[in-house]
C-alpha positions in Angstrom: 80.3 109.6 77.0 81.5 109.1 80.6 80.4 111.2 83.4 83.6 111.0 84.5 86.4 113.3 83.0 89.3 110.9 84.1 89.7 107.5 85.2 92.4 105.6 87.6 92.7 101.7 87.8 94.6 100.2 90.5 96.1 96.7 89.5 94.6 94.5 92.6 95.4 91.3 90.3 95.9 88.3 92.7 98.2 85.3 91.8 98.9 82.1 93.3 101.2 82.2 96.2 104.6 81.3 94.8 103.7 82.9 91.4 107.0 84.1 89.6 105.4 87.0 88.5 104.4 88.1 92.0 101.1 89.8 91.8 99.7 93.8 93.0 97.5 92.4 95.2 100.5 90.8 97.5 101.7 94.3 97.5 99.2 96.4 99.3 97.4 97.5 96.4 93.9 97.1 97.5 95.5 100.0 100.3 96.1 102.1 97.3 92.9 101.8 95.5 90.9 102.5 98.8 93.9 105.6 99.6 92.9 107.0 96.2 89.1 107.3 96.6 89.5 108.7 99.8 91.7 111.5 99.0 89.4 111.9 95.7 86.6 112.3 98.1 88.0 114.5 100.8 89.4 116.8 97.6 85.2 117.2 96.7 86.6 115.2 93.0 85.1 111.8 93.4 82.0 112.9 90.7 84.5 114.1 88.4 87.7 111.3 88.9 86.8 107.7 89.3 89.2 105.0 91.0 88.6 101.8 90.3 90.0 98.4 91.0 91.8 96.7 87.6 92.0 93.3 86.8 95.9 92.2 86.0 97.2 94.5 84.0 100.1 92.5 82.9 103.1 94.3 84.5 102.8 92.2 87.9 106.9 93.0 88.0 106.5 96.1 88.2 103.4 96.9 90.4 101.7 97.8 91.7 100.7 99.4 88.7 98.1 102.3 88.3 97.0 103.6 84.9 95.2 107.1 84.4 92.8 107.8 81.6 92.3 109.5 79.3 96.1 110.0 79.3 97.0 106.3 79.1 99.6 107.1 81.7 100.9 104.0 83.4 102.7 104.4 86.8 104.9 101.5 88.5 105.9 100.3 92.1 103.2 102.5 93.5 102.8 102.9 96.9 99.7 104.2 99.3 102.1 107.3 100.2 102.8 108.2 96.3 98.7 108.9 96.5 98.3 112.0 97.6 101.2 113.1 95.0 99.5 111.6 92.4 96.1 113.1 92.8 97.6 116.8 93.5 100.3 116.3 90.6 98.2 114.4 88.0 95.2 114.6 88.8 94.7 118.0 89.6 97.5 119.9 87.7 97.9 117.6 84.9 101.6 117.1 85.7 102.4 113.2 85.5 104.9 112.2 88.4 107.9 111.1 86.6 109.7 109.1 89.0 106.5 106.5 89.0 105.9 106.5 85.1 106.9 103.2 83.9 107.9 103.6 80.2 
C-alpha cells in the first residue's frame, strides 16, 4: 500500500532532436514537474501527493502529458501555468480540468 493517496507523472521523455514525434522534454516539462512539487509543497500536500518524473508515456504529440493516479486521468499539452489549476481542481477537489483531459 502506498503512503501516498495520489500520484502525478510528468512525461519528461527526451527524443532525439529532429524526432517526428517531438518529445515532453523539448517542451518545458521538466518546468512542470518541478512547478508541481513546489505548489504541492507550499499547499503542506507533498506527504500525501507525490509528483514524479515519467518516462515516455507514448503520447509525445500531445504532451506534455501528465497522468494522475489513482484516477488514471491523462491530461495533454500541459503547461507550467495549468499547475496551479490542476493541483486546486484535481488534486484537491477531485474535479478533473476538462479542457487538459486528453480522451
Amino acid at each position: 500500500m502506498s503512503k501516498y493517496g495520489k500520484h502525478v507523472f510528468i512525461c519528461t521523455n527526451e527524443r532525439p532532436e529532429g524526432s517526428p514525434r517531438g518529445c515532453c522534454a523539448n517542451q518545458d516539462s521538466a518546468e512542470i514537474q518541478i512547478k508541481m512539487k513546489a505548489e504541492l509543497k507550499k499547499r503542506g500536500m507533498s506527504k500525501q501527493i507525490r509528483a514524479n518524473k515519467a518516462g515516455c508515456l507514448n503520447f509525445c504529440e500531445q504532451g506534455p502529458v501528465v497522468v494522475v493516479y489513482p484516477e488514471g486521468t491523462w491530461y495533454k499539452g500541459v503547461s507550467a501555468e495549468d499547475v496551479e489549476e490542476i493541483v486546486e481542481s484535481h488534486l484537491i477537489n477531485d474535479e478533473p480540468v476538462e479542457r487538459l483531459i486528453f480522451k
